[in-house]
C-alpha positions in Angstrom: 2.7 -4.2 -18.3 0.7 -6.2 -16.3 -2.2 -5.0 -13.8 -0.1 -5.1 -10.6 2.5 -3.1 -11.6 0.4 -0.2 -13.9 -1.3 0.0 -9.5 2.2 0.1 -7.8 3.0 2.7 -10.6 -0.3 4.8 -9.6 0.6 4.1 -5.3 4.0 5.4 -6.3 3.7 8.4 -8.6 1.4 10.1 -5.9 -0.9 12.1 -8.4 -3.9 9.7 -7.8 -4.0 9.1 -4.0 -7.8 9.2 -3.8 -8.1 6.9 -6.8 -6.9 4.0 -5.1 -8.7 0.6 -4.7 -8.6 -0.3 -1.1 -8.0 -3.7 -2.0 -5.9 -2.7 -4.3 -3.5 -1.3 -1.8 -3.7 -4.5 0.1 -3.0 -6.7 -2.9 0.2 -4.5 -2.9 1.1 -5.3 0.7 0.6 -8.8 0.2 2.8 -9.2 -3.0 5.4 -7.7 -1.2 5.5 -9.8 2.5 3.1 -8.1 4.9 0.5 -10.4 7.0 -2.4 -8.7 7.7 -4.6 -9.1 10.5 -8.1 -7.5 10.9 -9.6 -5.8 14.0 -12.7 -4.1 13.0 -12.2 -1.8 10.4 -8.4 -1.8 10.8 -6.4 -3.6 8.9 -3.1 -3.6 10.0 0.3 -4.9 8.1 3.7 -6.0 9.4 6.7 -7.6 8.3 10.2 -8.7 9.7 12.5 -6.2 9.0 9.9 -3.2 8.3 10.2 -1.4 11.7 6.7 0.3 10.7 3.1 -1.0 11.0 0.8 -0.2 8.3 -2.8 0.5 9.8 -5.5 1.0 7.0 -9.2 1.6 6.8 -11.5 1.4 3.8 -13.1 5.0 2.9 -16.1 3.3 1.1 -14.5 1.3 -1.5 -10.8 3.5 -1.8 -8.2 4.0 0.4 -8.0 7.3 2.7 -5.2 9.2 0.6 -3.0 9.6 3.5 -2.5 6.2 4.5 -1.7 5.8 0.4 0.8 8.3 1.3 1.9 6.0 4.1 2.3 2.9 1.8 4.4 4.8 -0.6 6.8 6.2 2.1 7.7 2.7 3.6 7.8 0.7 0.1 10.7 4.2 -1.4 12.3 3.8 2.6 12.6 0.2 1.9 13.1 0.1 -1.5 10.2 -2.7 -2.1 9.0 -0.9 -5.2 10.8 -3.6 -7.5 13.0 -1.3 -9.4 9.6 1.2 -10.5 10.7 4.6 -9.1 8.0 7.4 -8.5 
């Protein structure tokens, strides 16, 4: 199992939200089709067909646990997991 997919395992289990790399979470985004642009601290994702927008904000060098909750929500709603289920 390769690094990627032991982080997409940890977004989408949901025991570690507080764990996660901040850029790990946007490594994630990116792998699966979002652009990112910056404003700030924001940094906000989109992607045709995903009716949501994904604004995130470093907390040091993790991500705030409830924007981890966020990401997990839209990639189960739109099945973008690749087959990993939490």
């Amino acid at each position: 199992m390769g690094q990627f997919e032991k982080i997409l395992i940890k977004i989408l289990c949901g025991t570690k939200d507080k764990d996660i790399d901040f850029d790990n979470i946007c490594k994630v985004l990116h792998h699966f089709g979002f652009e990112e642009r910056i404003s700030g601290s924001h940094h906000i994702f989109h992607k045709d067909g995903i009716d949501e927008i994904i604004n995130i904000q470093p907390n040091g060098s993790k991500a705030k646990p409830y924007q981890v909750k966020q990401v997990r929500h839209i990639l189960l709603k739109y099945k973008l997991g690749g087959g990993i289920d939490a």
